[in-house]
N, C-alpha and C positions, 0 to 999 in steps of 0.2 A: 689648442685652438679655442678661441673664445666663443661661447656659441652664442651669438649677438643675435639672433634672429625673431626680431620681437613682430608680432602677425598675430593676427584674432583669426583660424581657419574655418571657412564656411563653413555653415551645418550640413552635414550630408541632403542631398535633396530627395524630398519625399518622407523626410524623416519619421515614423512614426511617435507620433504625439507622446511625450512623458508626462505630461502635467505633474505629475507625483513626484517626478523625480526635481525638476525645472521649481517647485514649490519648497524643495526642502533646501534649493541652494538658493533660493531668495532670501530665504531664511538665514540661510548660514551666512548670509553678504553683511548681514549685522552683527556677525559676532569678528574674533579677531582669525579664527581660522578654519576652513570647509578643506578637510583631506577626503578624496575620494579614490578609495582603496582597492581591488580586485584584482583577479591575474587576467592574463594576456586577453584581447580580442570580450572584453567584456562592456565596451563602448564608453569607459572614461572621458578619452580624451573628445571623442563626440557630442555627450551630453554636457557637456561644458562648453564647447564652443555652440553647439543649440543656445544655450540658455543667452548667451552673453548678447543678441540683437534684444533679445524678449526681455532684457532685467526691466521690473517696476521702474527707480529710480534710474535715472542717466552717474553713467560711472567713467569713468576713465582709463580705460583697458591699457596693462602691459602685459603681452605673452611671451611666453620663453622658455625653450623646448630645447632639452639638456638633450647631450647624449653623453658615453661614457668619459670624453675627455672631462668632465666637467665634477668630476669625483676629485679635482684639485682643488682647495679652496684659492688659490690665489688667481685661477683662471672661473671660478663660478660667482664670485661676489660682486669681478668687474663686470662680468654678464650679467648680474643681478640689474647691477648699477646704470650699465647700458641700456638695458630695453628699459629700466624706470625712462632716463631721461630720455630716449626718443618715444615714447608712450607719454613722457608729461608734456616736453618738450615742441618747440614750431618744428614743423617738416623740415628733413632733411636736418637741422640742426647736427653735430658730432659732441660725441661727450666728454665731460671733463675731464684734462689731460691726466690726474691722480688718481679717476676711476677706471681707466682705459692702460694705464700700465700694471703691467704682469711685477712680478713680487711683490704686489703693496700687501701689508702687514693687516689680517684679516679682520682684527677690531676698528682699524681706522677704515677700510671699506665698509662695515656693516655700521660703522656711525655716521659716515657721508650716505649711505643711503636710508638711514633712520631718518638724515638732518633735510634730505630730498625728497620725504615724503610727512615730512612736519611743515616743508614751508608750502606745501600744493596747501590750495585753500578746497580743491575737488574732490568730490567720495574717488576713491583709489582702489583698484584692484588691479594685485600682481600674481599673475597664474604661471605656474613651475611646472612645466608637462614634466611626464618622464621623470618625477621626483629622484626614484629609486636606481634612476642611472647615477647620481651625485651622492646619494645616500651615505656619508661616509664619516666615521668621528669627530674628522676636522670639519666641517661645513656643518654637522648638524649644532656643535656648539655655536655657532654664530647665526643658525637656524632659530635656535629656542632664545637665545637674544635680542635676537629682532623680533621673535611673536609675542616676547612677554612686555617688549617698548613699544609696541605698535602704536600712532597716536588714532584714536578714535575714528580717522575718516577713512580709515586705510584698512585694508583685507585680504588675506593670503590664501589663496587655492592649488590646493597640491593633488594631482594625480597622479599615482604610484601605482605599481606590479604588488610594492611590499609595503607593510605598516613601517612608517618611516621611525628612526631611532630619535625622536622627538619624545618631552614629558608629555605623551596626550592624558595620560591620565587625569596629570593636575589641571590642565585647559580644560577636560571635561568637567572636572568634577567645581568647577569655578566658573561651569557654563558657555565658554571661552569657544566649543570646537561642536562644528555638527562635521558627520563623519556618512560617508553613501559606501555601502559596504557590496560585494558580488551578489549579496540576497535581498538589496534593494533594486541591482540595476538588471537582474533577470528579468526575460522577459514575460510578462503573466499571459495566458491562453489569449487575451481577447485582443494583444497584441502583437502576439504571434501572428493572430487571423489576419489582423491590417496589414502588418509588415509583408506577407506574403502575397496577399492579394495588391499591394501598390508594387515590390517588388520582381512580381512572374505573371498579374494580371490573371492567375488561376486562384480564385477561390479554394479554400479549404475545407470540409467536411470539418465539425464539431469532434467526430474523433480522431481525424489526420491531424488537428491541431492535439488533442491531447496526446496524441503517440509522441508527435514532436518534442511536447512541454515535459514527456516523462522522458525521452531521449536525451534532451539536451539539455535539462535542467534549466531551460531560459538563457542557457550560453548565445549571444549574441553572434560572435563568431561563429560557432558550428550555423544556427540557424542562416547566416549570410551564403556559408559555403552548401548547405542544401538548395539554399534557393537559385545559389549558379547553377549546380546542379541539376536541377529541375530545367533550366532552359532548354527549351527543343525536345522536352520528353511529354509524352502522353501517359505512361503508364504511371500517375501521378502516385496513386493509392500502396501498389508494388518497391516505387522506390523510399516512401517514409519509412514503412515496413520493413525495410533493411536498412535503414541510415542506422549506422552505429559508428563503434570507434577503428572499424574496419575501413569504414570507406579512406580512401586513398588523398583525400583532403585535408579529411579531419586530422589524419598520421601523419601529415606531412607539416600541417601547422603545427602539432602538438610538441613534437620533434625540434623544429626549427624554433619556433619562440618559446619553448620552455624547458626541456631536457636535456640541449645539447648545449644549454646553458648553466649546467648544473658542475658545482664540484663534481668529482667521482664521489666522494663519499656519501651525497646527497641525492646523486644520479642513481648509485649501487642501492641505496635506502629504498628510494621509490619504486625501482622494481621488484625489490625480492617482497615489499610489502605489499604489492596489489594484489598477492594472491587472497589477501583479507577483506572482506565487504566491510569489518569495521574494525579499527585500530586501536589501541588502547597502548601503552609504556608494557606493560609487562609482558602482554602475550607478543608484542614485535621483539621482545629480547627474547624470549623462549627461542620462536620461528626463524628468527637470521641471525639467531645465537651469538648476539651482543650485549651492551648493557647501556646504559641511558639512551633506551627509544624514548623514554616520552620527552625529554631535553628535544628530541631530535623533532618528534613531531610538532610542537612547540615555536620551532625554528621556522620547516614547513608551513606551518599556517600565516606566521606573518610573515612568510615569503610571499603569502598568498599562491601555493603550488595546489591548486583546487583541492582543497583538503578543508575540508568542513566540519567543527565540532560539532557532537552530536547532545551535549547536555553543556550546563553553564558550568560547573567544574573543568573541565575544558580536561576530562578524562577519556573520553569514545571521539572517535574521528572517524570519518569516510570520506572514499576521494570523487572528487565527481564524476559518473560513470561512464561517459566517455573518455575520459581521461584515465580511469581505469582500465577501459579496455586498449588503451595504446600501451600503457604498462605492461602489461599482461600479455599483449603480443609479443611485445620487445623483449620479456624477457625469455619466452619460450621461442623467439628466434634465435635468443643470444645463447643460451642455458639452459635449452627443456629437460635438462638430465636434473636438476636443482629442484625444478615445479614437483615433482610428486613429493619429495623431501622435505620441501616448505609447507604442505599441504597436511604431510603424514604429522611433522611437531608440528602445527594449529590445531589437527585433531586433538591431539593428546593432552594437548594442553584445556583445551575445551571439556575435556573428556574430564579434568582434574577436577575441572570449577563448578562441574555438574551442569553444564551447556552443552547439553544432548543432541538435539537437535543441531546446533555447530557443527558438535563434534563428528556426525555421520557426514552433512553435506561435506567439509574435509574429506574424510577416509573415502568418499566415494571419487572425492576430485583425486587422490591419491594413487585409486585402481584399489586398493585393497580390501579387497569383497570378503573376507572373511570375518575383519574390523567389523569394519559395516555393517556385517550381518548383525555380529553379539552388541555393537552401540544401538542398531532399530530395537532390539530388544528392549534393551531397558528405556529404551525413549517413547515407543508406542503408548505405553501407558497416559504421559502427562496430553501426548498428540490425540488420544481419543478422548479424555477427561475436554478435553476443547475439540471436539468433533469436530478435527482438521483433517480430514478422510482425504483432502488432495493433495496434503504433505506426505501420508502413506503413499497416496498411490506414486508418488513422482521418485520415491524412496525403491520401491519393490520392481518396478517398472527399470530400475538402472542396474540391479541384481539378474545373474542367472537364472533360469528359473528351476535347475537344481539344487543351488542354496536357498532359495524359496522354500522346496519342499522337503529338504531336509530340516529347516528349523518350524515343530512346533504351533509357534508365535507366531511367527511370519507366516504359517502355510491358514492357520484361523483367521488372521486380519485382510489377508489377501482373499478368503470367505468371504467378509465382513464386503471389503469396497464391491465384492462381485451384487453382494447380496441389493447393496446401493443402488448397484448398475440394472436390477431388474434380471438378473442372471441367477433361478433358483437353482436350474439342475449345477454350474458350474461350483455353487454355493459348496454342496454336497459333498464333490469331489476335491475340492480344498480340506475339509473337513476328515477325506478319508485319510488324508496325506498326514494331518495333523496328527491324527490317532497312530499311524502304521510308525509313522517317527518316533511317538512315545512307548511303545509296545519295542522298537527295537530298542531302543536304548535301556528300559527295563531289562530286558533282555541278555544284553550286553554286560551290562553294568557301568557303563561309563554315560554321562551325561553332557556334551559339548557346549552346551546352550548357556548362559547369561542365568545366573540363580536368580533368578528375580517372583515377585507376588504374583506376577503375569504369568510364570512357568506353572508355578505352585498350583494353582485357581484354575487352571487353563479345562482340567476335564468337565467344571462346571460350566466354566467359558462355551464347551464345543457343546456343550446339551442346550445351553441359550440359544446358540446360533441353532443346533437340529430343530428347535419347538421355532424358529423364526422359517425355517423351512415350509417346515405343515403348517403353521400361519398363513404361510405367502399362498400356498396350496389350497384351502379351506378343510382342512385336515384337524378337526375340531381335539376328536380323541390323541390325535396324536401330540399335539399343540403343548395341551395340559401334562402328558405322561412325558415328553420332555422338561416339560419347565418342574415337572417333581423332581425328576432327577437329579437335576442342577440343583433345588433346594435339597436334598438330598446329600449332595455330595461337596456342598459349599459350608464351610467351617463357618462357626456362629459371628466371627468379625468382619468372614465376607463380600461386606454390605453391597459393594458394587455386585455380585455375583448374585446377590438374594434379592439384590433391587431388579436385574434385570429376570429370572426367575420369576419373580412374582408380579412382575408386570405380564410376561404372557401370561402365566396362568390367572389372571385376572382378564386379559383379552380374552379365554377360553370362556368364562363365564360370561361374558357378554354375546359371545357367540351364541353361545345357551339361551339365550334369552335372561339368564339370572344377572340381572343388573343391580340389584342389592347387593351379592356376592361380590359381585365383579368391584363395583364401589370400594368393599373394604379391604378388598385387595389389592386391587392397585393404588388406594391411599398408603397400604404396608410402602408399595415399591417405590413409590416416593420420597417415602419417609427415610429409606436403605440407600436412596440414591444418594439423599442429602449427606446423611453418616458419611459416605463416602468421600462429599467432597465433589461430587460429578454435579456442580450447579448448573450446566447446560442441560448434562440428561434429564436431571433435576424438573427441571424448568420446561423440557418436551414433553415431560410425563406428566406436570400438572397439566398441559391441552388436553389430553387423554383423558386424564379427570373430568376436566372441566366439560368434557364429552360426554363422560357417561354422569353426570348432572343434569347435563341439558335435558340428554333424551328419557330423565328417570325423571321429567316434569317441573326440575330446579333449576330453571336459569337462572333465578338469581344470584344463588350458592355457585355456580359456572361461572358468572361474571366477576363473584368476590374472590376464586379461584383466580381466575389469569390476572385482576388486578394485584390481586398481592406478591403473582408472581414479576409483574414489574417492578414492583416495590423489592424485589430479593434483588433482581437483576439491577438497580439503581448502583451505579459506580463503578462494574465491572465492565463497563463499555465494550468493545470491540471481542473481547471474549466471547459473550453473550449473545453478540448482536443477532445471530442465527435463531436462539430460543425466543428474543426478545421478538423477533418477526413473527413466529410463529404466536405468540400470546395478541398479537396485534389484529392478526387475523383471526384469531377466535375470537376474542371479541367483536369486529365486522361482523360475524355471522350471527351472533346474540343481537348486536344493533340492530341486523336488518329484520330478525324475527318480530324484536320490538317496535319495528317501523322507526328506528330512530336516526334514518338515512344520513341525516349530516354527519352524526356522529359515526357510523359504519366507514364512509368515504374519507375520513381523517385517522381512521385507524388503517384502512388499507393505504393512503399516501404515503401513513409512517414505513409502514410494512416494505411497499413497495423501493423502500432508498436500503432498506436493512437486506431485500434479497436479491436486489442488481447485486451487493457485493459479495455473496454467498454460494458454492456450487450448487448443480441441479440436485434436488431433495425432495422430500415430501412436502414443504414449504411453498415450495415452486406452484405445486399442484394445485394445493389446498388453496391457495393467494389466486388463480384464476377462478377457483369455483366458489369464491365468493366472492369475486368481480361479478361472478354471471351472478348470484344470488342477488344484487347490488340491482343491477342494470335491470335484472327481472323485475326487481321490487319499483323500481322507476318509471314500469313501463315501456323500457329499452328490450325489446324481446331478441330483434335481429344482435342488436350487443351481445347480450347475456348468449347467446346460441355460439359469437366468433369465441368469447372466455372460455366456454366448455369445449369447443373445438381445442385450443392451446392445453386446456386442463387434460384433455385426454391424450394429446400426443407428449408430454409430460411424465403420466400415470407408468407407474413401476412398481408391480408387485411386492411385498419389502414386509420392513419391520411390524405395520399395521393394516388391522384389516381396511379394506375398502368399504367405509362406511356411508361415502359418499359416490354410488355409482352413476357413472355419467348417463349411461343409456337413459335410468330411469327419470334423471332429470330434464333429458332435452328431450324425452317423452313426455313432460308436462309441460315446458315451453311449448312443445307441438301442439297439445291440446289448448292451449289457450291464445294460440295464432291461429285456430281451428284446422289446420293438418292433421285430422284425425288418418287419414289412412298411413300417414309416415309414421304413427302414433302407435298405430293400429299391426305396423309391423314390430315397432318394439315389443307391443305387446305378446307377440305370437314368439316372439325371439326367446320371453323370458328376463328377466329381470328383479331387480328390489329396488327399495324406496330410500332417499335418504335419511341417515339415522341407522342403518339395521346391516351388521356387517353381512357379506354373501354368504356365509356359509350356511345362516340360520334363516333359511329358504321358508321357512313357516315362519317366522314373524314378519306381518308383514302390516305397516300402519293401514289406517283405512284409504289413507287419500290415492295409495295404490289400485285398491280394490277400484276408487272413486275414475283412476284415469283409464285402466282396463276396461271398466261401463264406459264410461264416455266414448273409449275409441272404436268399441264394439261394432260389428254391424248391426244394424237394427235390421228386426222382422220387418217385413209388408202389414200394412193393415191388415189385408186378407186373410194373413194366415193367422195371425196373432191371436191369443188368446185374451176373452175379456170375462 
């Protein structure tokens, strides 16, 4: 059948505005060809018929909307032919009898329709819906025949599911082709928001549009089918929050227009591969234990089967995620006996190329806890080197908590997040687990664990962690006779074990009041960090410095301190970003001592975008208490009082002492709002000053001594002595 049906189709109404997109096919109206590429429900064919009321120039619309009979060339040229002439043609006119008979010889159709669009004297545009339904060897030669004679006033618009088997190459690279690809015509957040708001008349919250825009990747479809969704529902917040690739719409289109349109070979490919977040040729041959996956993914993409390269070599692939999760269900509906088996070779193969981290998330999709265990082993390392304590925790958290404590490793680091968490006694007993495990296996004689520098190092490891204990405690003596030990029992290469080692015992000396000592000491644990290679810890340990600079009377040695430590941290981006916050807020806290307010408030704006993205830490804390140092120095008192309120519910006994206690500072906001008696109770409560950690109860700067008189009660005249 001849699909003659030549129609301009209204733009959907209410449409939410493209400009972006409607400007790049104005654009492309001057050159000889605009292909607009993406899989299903991604609004192709919409934003094309959008654009065609609003073109700049007046043009002359033919449309023509293939379906599959149309993969005949001897039935798609006379349809070509057709909708040209009633698109050029007077109303109602019928076409000529040599373009409207079936067998005509396909060069002499596509040169009656070259010679039908050379004698229009009007700008011309012929739009091909549904390319990818005709897409076929024979039509495409007579395709790239007419793009390459096109006469100047004439222009081809093709919408396709798949990159059509056209030379685009040579059109682009001769300027010939603008091309609107599925990562042009997502939707971006601030379109989301309109779209939804004109289609459900419910406004959206800033983060219910971002859950979406990370849900649906800007898929215009899925986003349609929330929005019916949402009709008649109130619990608006509840159901974004579960939109995935579960819901019963999304599977049911995903299914229908895409999968069950698939060879088996292409169908069987897509499922056994979506156990992977990222694809690549050789590990899809390992895991469905074939041979040219990457041909295949290849194929996939300019099928356009939501499969998205992930670098320009066109080696890393992911599938779009809810499209992924239709995969992934299908195929543990069809085959969940296969899922742990595909899951077990990605590990291993991961496990080969030294992609640790892979390789565990695998073995745990697997079930196989024992993998697992010995892959966290040897992974912890590079995962604390990037203090990603909530990749640990999500890791140990899906384990037993018998293989916990029987590994070592895993029963210290599972200390370590406790220690995070503000949990000292729990610290302890992780700690004991870690020892009893190493004393059996000495024991024994056999060793089950992952040989690694981590095993090796581990008894200096658990004396770091004890002196972080009596740290958190104000356990001055004890602090320092752990951190010897560690140096002590930490071999001269070490350096991570001797850096963290001589960093408490340089915390002990500050405790002391010896801040000269403490100085050269913890410059050592710096110095051992870097050896290491730990440029986060690196990079926390210069704050630390640059702290006991400050309060040894050197801010400005503090300032050249954390600046230089930006200058390390330049390049390593996202790595860092954690250290790089906290250097930002040290500095805030030097700016406002100096009164240099603007400059304080641009260091904390930086800070503040670096630890939205970062778990709760000591960052968190510190980044409020010098918002209130900020707000104080402004003359903001009720501000500076809400910061210290968030700073303390924050506050988690931990790695460092508390140098910064809150009481004592919102015992000086109080005296200087004149709330001497709410002052007057801090005072009675006990306290220290900022600058001076708690344990060293007798140092205590003057301006203490200064708020204690203030808040005092005064004598009566009467009695007072003169």
């Amino acid at each position: 059948m001849v699909a003659t049906k030549v129609y301009v189709p209204a733009a959907r109404a209410g449409l939410v505005s493209r400009d972006r997109l409607l400007s790049r096919l104005e654009d492309g109206a001057s050159r000889r060809l605009t292909v607009v590429s993406a899989p299903a429900g991604f609004g192709k064919t919409t934003l094309v018929a959008s654009w065609l009321p609003r073109m700049t120039n007046p043009r002359t619309v033919a449309w023509l909307s293939l379906d599959a009979a149309d993969a005949d060339p001897t039935l798609f040229w006379p349809g070509v032919a057709a909708a040209l002439h009633r698109g050029l043609g007077p109303p109602g006119a019928a076409a000529p009898g040599q373009l409207s008979a079936f067998g005509v010889a396909t060069d002499v159709t596509v040169s009656s329709v070259l010679n039908t669009l050379a004698d229009t004297p009007a700008e011309v545009l012929l739009v091909l819906d549904d390319y990818h339904l005709a897409d076929v060897p024979e039509v495409a030669r007579g395709m790239a025949y007419l793009v390459d004679r096109l006469p100047p006033h004439a222009h081809l618009v093709l919408t396709t599911r798949a990159d059509p088997d056209l030379p685009l190459a040579r059109w682009r690279a001769r300027g010939e082709l603008v091309e609107i690809r599925a990562v042009d015509l997502r939707f971006t957040p601030v379109e989301i928001a309109a779209y939804f708001e004109e289609a459900t008349s419910k406004p959206l919250t800033s983060t219910q549009v971002d859950t979406l825009e990370s849900r649906t990747e800007g898929w215009i479809a899925a986003l349609q089918l929330a929005a019916v969704s949402l009709q008649g529902r109130s619990d608006v917040a509840a159901f974004i929050d579960g939109f995935d690739g579960d819901h019963r719409f999304v599977v049911d289109y995903l299914i229908e227009e895409v999968l069950d349109h698939q060879p088996p070979a292409v169908r069987d490919f897509l499922l056994r591969s979506a156990v992977l977040d990222r694809l690549t040729g050789p590990l899809c041959d390992a895991v469905l234990d074939r041979d040219e996956s990457g041909a295949m993914l290849q194929t996939c993409e300019r099928a356009n089967l939501f499969l998205q390269a992930l670098d320009d070599r066109r080696e890393w692939y992911r599938y779009h995620q809810l499209f992924a999760d239709v995969l992934r269900a299908r195929l543990v509906g069809e085959q969940p006996e296969l899922v742990p088996v595909l899951h077990e070779r990605a590990s291993t193969w991961y496990e080969r190329h030294d992609l640790l981290e892979e390789a565990v998330r695998h073995a745990l999709s697997a079930r196989d806890v024992e993998r697992s265990a010995r892959l966290m082993e040897r992974a912890i390392p590079m995962i604390r080197r990037h203090r990603r304590e909530a990749v640990v925790a999500g890791w140990l958290a899906a384990l037993p908590e018998d293989t916990v404590r029987r590994s070592p490793v895993l029963s210290v680091f599972a200390g370590a997040l406790e220690m995070v968490a503000g949990d000292v006694a729990a610290v302890e007993s992780r700690l004991d687990d870690a020892e009893r495990a190493l004393v059996a296996a000495e024991a024994d004689g056999v060793q089950p664990w992952s040989r690694t520098d981590e095993l090796r190092t581990l008894p200096s490891t658990i004396a770091i962690y004890r002196a972080s204990v009596a740290q958190a405690r104000g356990d001055v003596e004890g602090t320092a006779a752990h951190a010897r030990r560690a140096l002590d029992v930490a071999g001269p290469g070490d350096h991570l074990a001797r850096g963290g080692a001589a960093g408490f015992l340089g915390l002990a000396h500050w405790a002391r009041g010896d801040v000269h000592q403490a100085l050269e000491t913890f410059g050592q644990a710096v110095e051992s960090l870097r050896a290491a290679g730990n440029l986060v810890d690196a990079l926390s340990a210069a704050v630390v410095l640059a702290d006991l600079w400050r309060v040894s009377g050197r801010p400005a040695t503090a300032r050249e301190r954390c600046v230089q430590g930006l200058r390390q941290a330049e390049g390593h981006g996202e790595a860092v970003s954690r250290a790089t916050g906290e250097l930002h807020v040290a500095l805030a806290e030097l700016d406002v001592e100096a009164n240099e307010l603007d400059r304080a408030r641009t260091h904390l704006q930086v800070a503040d975008g670096l630890i939205s993205r970062a778990p709760l830490n000591e960052m968190h804390f510190r980044y409020f208490v010098s918002a209130a140092q900020l707000a104080a120095a402004e003359g903001n008192l009720p501000g500076a009082l809400v910061h210290l309120d968030r700073a303390e519910e924050l506050y988690r006994p931990g790695f460092l002492p508390d140098v910064r206690p809150i009481p004592a500072m919102r015992a000086r906001l109080l005296v200087r709002q004149g709330a001497l008696p709410a002052a007057a109770d801090w005072a009675r409560a006990g306290g220290l000053a900022d600058g001076c950690p708690r344990a060293a109860a007798r140092v205590r700067p003057p301006h203490v001594g200064a708020a204690r008189a203030r808040a005092a009660p005064r004598p009566s005249r009467r009695g007072s002595a003169r």
